[in-house]
C-alpha positions as CSV (number, residue, x, y, z in Angstrom):
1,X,126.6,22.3,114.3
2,X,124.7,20.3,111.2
3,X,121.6,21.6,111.2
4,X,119.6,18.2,112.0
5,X,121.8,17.9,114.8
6,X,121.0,21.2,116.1
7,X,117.2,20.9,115.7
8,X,117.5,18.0,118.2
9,X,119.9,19.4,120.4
10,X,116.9,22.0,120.8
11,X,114.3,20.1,121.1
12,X,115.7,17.5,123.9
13,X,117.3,21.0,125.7
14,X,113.0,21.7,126.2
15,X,111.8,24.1,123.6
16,X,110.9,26.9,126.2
17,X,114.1,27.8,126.1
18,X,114.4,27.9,122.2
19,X,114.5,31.8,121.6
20,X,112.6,33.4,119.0
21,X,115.8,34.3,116.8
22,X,117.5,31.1,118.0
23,X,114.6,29.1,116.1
24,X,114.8,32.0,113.1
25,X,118.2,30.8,112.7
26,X,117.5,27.0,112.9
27,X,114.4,27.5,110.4
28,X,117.0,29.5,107.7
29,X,119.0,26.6,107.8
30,X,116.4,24.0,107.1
31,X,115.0,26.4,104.5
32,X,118.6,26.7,102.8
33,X,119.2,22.6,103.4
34,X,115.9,21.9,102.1
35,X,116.5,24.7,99.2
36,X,119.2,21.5,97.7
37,X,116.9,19.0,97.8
38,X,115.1,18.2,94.9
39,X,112.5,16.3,96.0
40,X,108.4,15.9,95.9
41,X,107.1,18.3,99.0
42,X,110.9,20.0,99.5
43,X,108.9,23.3,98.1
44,X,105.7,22.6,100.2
45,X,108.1,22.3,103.5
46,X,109.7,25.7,102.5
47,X,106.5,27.4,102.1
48,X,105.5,26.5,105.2
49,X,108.8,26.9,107.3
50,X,108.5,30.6,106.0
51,X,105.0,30.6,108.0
52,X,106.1,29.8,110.5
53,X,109.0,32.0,111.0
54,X,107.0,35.2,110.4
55,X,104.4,33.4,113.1
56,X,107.6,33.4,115.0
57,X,108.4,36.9,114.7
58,X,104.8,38.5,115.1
59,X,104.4,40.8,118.2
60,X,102.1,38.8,119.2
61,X,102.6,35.3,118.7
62,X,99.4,32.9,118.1
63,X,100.3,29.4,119.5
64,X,97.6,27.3,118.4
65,X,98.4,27.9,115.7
66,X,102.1,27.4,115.6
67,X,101.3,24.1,117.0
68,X,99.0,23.2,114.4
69,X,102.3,24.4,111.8
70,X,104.4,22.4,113.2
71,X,102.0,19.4,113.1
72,X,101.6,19.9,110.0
73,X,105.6,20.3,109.3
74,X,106.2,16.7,111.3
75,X,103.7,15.3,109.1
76,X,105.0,16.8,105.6
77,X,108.5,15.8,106.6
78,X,107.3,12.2,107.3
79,X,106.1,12.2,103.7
80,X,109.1,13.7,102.2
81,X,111.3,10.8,103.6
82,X,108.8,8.5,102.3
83,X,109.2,9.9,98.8
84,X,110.1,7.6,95.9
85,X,113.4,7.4,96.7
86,X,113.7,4.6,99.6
87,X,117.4,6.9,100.7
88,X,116.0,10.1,100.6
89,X,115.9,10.4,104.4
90,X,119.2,9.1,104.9
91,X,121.0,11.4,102.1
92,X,119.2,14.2,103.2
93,X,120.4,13.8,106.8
94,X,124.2,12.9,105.6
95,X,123.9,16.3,103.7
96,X,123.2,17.9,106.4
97,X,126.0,16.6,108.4
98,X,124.5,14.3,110.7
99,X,125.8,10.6,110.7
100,X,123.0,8.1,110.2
101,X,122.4,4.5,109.0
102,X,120.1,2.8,108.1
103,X,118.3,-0.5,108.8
104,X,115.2,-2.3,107.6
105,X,112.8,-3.4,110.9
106,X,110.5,-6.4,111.1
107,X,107.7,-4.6,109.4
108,X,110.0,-3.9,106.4
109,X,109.8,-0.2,106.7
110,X,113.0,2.0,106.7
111,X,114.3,3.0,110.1
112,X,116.9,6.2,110.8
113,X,119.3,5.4,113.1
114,X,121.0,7.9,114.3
115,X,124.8,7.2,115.2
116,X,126.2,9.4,118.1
């Protein structure tokens, strides 16, 4: 399963019953997906994926601030897709083998679609 795909599969499934080495694996991929993408932030995302695996796999795990990780994470991924290149989102999703268009709203600001 692409690994965009997946990530929401997980998250609409509730994340309480995202597993410890189930997220591992989903974070490995994103680091590996991300790893081709030569982009402003790609780097800065990777960094910061690998925090929060080892958060992740701590004995003790400290969930404020995973929560504040992956804030920071939703944010950082916002501004990757709003990187120079107006299709970076778009590419990066097809290369990850999930089937998106794209459309320009009312407010003139790229929207993902995602096709199912």
């Amino acid at each position: 399963m692409p690994q965009f795909a997946a990530t929401i599969k997980h998250m609409q499934e509730g994340v309480k019953d995202f597993t410890v080495s189930a997220a591992v694996k989903n974070i490995e991929g994103w680091e590996t997906t991300l790893g081709k993408l030569e982009a402003p932030g790609a780097k800065g995302i990777i960094r910061d994926l690998e925090s929060l695996k080892k958060r992740l796999q701590a004995d003790e795990i400290d969930g404020d601030a995973v929560k504040t990780l992956l804030a920071k994470l939703g944010k950082e991924t916002v501004a990757l897709a709003g990187k120079s290149d107006s299709n970076l989102l778009p590419r990066w999703m097809t290369a990850s083998g999930f089937p998106i268009s794209t459309k320009r709203s009312t407010t003139d600001e790229r929207v993902a679609t995602m096709s199912v």
